[in-house]
C-alpha positions as CSV (number, residue, x, y, z in Angstrom):
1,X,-25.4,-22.4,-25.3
2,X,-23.9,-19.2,-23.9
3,X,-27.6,-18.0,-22.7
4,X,-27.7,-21.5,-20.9
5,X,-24.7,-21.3,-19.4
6,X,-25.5,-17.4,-18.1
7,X,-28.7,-18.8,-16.6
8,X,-26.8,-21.7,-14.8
9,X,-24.8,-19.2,-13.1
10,X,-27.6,-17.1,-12.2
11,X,-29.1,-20.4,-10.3
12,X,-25.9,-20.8,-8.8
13,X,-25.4,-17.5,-7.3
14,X,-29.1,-17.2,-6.1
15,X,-29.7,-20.9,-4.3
16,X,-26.0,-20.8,-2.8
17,X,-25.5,-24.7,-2.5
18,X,-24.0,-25.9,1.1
19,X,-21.6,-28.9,0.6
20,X,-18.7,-30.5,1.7
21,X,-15.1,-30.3,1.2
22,X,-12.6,-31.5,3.6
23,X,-8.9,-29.8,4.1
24,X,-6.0,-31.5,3.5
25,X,-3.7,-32.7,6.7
26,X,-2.0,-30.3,9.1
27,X,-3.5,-27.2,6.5
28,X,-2.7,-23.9,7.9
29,X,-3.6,-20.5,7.3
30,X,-3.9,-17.1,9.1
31,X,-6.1,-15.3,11.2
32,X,-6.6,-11.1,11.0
33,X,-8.7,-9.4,13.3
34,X,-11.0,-7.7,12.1
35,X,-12.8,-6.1,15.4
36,X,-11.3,-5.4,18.6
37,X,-14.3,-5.2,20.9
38,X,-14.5,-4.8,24.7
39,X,-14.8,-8.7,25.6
40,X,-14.2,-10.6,21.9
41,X,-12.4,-10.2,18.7
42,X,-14.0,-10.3,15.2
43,X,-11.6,-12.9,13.2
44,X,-11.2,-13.7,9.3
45,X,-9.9,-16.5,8.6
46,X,-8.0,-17.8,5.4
47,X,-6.3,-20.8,4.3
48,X,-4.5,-21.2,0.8
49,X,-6.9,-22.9,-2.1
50,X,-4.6,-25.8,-2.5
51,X,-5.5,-26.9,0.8
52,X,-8.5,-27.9,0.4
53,X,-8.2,-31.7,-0.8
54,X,-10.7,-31.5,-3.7
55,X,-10.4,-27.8,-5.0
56,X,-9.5,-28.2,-9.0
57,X,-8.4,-24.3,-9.9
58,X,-7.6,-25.5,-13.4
59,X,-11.5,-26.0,-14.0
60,X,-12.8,-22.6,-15.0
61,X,-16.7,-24.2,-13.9
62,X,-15.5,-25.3,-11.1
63,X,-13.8,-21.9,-10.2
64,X,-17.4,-20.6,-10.4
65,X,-19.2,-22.9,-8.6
66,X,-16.7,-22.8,-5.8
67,X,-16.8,-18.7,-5.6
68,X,-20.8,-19.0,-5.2
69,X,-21.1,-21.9,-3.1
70,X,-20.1,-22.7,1.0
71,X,-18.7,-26.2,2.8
72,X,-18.9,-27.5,5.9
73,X,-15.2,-27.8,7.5
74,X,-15.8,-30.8,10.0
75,X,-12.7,-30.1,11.6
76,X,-11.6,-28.0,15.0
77,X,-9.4,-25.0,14.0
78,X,-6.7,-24.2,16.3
79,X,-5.6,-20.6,16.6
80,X,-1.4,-20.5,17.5
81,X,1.2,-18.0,17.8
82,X,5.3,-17.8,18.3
83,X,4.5,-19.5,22.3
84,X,2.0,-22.2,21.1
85,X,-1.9,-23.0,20.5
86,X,-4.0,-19.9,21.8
87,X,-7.5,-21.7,21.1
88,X,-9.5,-24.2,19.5
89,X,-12.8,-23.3,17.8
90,X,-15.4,-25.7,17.0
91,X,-18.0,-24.9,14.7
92,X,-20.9,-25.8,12.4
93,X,-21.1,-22.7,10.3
94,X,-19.9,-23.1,6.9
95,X,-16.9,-21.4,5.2
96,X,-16.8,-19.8,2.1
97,X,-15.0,-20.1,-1.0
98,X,-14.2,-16.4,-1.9
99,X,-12.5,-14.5,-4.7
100,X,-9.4,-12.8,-3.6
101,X,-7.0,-11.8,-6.1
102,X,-7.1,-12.1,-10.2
103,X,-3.3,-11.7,-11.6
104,X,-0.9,-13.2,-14.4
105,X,-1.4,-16.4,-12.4
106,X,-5.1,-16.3,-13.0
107,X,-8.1,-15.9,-11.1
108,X,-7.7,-17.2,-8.2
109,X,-10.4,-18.0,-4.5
110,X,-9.7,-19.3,-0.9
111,X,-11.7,-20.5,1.7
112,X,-12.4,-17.6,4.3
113,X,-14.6,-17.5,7.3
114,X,-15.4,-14.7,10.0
115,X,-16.1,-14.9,13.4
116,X,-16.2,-14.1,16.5
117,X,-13.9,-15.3,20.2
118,X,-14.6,-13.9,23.4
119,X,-10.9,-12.9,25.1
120,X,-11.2,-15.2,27.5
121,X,-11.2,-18.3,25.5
122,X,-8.0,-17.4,24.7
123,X,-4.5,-18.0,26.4
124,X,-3.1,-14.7,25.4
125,X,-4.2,-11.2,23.4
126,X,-4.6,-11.3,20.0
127,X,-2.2,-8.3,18.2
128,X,-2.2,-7.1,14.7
129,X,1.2,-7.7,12.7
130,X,1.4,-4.3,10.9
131,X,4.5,-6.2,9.3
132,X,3.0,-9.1,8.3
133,X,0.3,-7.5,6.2
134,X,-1.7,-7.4,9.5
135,X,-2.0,-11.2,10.2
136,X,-2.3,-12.0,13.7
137,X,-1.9,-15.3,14.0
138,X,-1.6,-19.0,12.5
139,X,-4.5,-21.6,12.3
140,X,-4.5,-25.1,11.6
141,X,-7.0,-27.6,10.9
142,X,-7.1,-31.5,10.0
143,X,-4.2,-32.0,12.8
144,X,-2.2,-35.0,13.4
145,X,0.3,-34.0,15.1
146,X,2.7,-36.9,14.1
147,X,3.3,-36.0,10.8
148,X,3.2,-32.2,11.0
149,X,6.6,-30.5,9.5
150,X,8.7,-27.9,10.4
151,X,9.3,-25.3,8.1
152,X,11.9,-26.3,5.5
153,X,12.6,-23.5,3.8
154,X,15.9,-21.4,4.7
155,X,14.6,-17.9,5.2
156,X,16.6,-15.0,6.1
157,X,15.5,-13.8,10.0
158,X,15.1,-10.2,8.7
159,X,12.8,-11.4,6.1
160,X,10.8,-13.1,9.1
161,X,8.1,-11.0,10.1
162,X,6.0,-13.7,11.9
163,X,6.4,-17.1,13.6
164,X,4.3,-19.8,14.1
165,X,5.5,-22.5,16.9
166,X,2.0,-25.3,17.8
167,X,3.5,-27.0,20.3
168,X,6.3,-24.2,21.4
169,X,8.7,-26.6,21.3
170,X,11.4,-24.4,19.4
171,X,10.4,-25.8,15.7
172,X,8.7,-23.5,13.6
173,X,5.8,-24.9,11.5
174,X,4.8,-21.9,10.1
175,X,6.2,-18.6,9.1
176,X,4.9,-15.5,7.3
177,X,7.9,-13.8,5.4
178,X,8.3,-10.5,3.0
179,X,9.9,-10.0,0.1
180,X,10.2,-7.3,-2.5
181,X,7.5,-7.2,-4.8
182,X,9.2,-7.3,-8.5
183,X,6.3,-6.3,-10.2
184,X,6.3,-2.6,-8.0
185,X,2.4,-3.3,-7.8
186,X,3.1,-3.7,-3.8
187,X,5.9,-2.8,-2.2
188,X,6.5,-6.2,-0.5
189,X,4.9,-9.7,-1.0
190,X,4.0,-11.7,1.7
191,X,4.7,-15.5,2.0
192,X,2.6,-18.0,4.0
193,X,5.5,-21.1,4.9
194,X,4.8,-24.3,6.0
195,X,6.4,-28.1,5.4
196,X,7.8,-27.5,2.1
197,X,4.6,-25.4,0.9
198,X,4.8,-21.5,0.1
199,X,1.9,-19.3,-0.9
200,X,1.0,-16.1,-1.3
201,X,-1.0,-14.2,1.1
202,X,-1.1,-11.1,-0.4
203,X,-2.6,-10.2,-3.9
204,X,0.3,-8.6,-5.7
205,X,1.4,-8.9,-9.7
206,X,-0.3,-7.6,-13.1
C-alpha cells in the first residue's frame, strides 16, 4: 500500500494536473514585487488558503494534490493601495498552490502567482513596504462590491504598517499589521486583515 501510494505521488508531481478552483467573495491578498525593471514590475502574488472556496487543509491527500497541481482563477484581480484600485489584470494563466510555511499549526500552502505589469498600466508606482514584510500592495478578486467589509478589527495605528482603501472612500478593507512574534523565531508577525478574517502572512512559530 505504501509503495502504491509513493507511486501515486510520483504521477502527481510529474503530469501536474490543471483544474479549477474558484476564490471565495471579495478574497484579498498581497502583492510583492519582485523585479523593478525599466518599463514593468515582476509581481508575486498570494492570497490566504482559506480563500479559496474548495481548499480542505484538514485532508492530508488533498494537501498533496493541491501542492503539485495548478487552477484556473476565472476572475479579474484588482491591484489597490491606501488611495484606491491601481489596476486590474486579466489573465488565463493558471495559479499555483504552493507550500509556504510548515509549523505547530501544520503544513500549510496558498495560492501564489507571478507576473509581470508594465508601469503604465498602473495609476501610481508600485513601492516596497520594508515594514510590512515587503508587501506592496492589496489584491482582490471575486468582487462584488456590495457586500465587501471594512476591516473590523480594532488595531492599534502604530501596529498599522499598511492600508488598503478599494474605493478610497476613507473605509479600510484591508490592513497588514505587526506584532511581536512570541515564539522569538521572528521578530514580528505579520497579519493580513480583512472583514472579520485575520491570517498570517509571514511563516513564523516552531
Amino acid at each position: 500500500m505504501q509503495k502504491l501510494t509513493i507511486i501515486l505521488l510520483i504521477i502527481l508531481f510529474s503530469t501536474g494536473i490543471i483544474y479549477s478552483q474558484d476564490f471565495k467573495e471579495n478574497s484579498i491578498g498581497v502583492a510583492t514585487v519582485k523585479l523593478d525593471l525599466e518599463t514593468e514590475y515582476e509581481i508575486e502574488i498570494v492570497f490566504p488558503y482559506k480563500t479559496i472556496s474548495n481548499y480542505e487543509i484538514e485532508r492530508p491527500i488533498l494537501e498533496w494534490k493541491d501542492v503539485m497541481t495548478k487552477f484556473v482563477n476565472n476572475s479579474p484581480i484588482t491591484l489597490f493601495d491606501d488611495i484606491g484600485e491601481l489596476a486590474t489584470l486579466n489573465f488565463k494563466d493558471s495559479m499555483k498552490i504552493e507550500f509556504w510555511c510548515e509549523n505547530d499549526g501544520g503544513i500549510q500552502f496558498r495560492p501564489t502567482f507571478t507576473t509581470r505589469i508594465k508601469k503604465q498600466d498602473l495609476k501610481r508606482e508600485l513601492k516596497t513596504n520594508f515594514q510590512a514584510d515587503n508587501v506592496s500592495c492589496f489584491v482582490i478578486t471575486n468582487i462584488n462590491k456590495e457586500k465587501i467589509e471594512p476591516v473590523s478589527k480594532k488595531i492599534p495605528n502604530d501596529r498599522i504598517k499598511l492600508r488598503g482603501d478599494l474605493d478610497g472612500n476613507g473605509n479600510l478593507e484591508a490592513i497588514i499589521w505587526a506584532e511581536t512574534d512570541e515564539t522569538g523565531i521572528c521578530d514580528l508577525s505579520f497579519h493580513l486583515t480583512f472583514g472579520e478574517k485575520d491570517y498570517y502572512i509571514n511563516c513564523c512559530g516552531p
